[in-house]
Short mmCIF file of the C-alpha atoms (twelve columns), coordinates in Angstrom:
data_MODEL
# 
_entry.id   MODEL 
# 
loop_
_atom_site.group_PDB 
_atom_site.id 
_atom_site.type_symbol 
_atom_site.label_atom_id 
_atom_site.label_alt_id 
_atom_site.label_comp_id 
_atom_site.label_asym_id 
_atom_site.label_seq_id 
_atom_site.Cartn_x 
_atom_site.Cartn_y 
_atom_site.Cartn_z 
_atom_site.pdbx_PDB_model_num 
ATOM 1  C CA . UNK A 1  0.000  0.000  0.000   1 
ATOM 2  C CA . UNK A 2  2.890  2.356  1.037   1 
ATOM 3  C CA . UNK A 3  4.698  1.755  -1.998  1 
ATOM 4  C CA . UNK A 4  1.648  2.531  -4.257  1 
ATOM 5  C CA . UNK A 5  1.704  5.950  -2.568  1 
ATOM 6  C CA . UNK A 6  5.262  6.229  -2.734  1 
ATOM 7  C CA . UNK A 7  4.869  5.210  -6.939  1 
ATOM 8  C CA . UNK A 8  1.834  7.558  -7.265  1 
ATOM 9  C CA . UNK A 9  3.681  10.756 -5.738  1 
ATOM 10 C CA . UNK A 10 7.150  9.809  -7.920  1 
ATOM 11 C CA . UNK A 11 4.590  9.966  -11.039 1 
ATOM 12 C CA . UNK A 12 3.240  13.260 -10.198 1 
ATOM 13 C CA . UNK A 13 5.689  14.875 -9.478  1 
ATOM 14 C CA . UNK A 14 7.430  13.790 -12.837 1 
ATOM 15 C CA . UNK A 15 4.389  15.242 -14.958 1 
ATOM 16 C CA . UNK A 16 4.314  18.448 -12.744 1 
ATOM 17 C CA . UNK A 17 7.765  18.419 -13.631 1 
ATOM 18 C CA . UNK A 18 7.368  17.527 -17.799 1 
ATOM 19 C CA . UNK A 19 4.009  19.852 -17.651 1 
ATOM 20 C CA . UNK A 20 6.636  22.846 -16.548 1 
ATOM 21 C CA . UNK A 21 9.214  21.916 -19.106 1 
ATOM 22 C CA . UNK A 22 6.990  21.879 -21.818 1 
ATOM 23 C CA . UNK A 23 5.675  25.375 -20.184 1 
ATOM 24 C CA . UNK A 24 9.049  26.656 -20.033 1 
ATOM 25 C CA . UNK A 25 9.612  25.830 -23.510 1 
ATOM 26 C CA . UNK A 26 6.672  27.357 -24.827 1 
ATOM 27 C CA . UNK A 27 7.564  30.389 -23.346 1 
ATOM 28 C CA . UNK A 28 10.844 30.435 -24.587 1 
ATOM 29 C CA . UNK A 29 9.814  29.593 -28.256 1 
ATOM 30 C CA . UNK A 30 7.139  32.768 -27.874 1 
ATOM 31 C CA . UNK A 31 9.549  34.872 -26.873 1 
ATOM 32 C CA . UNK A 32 12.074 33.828 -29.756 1 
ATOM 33 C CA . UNK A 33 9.285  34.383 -31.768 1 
ATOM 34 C CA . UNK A 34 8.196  37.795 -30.702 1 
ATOM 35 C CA . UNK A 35 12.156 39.024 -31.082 1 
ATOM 36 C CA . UNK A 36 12.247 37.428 -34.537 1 
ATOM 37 C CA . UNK A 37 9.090  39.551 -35.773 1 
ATOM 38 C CA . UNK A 38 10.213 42.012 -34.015 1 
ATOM 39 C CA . UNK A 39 13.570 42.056 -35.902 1 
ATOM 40 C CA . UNK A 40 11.962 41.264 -39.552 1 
ATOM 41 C CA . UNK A 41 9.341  44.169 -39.114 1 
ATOM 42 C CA . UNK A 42 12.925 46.737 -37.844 1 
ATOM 43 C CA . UNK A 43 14.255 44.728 -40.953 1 
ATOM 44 C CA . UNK A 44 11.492 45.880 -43.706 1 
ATOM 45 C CA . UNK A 45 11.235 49.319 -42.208 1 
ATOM 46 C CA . UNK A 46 15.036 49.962 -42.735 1 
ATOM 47 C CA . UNK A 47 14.503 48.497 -46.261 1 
ATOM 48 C CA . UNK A 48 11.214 50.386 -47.189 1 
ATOM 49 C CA . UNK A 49 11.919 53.687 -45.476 1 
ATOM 50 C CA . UNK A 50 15.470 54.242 -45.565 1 
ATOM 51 C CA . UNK A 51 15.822 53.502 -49.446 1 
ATOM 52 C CA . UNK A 52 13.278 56.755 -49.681 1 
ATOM 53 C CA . UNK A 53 14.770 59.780 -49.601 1 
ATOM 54 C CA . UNK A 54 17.525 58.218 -52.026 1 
ATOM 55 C CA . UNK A 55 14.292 57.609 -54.464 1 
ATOM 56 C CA . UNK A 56 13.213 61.099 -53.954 1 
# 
């Protein structure tokens, strides 16, 4: 019976632990994502607005 416990805890613990990894990792991936759109939108502003004056 104690051992069942014991077993039941271990498992629980283990997906508290995989659900935060996976959490973590999300987060991580958003925020890679956010500075990569970030950098492509400052990326086709310098190309679309500093190639302007030079037109005109």
């Amino acid at each position: 019976m104690q051992k069942s416990q014991v077993e039941s805890v271990a498992v629980a613990v283990l997906v508290e632990l995989m659900v935060e990894t996976v959490a973590a990792l999300i987060n991580i991936i958003c925020l890679c994502c956010q500075y990569n759109s970030l950098f492509i939108s400052y990326k086709i502003i310098t190309m679309t607005v500093i190639p302007l004056p030079q037109i005109g």
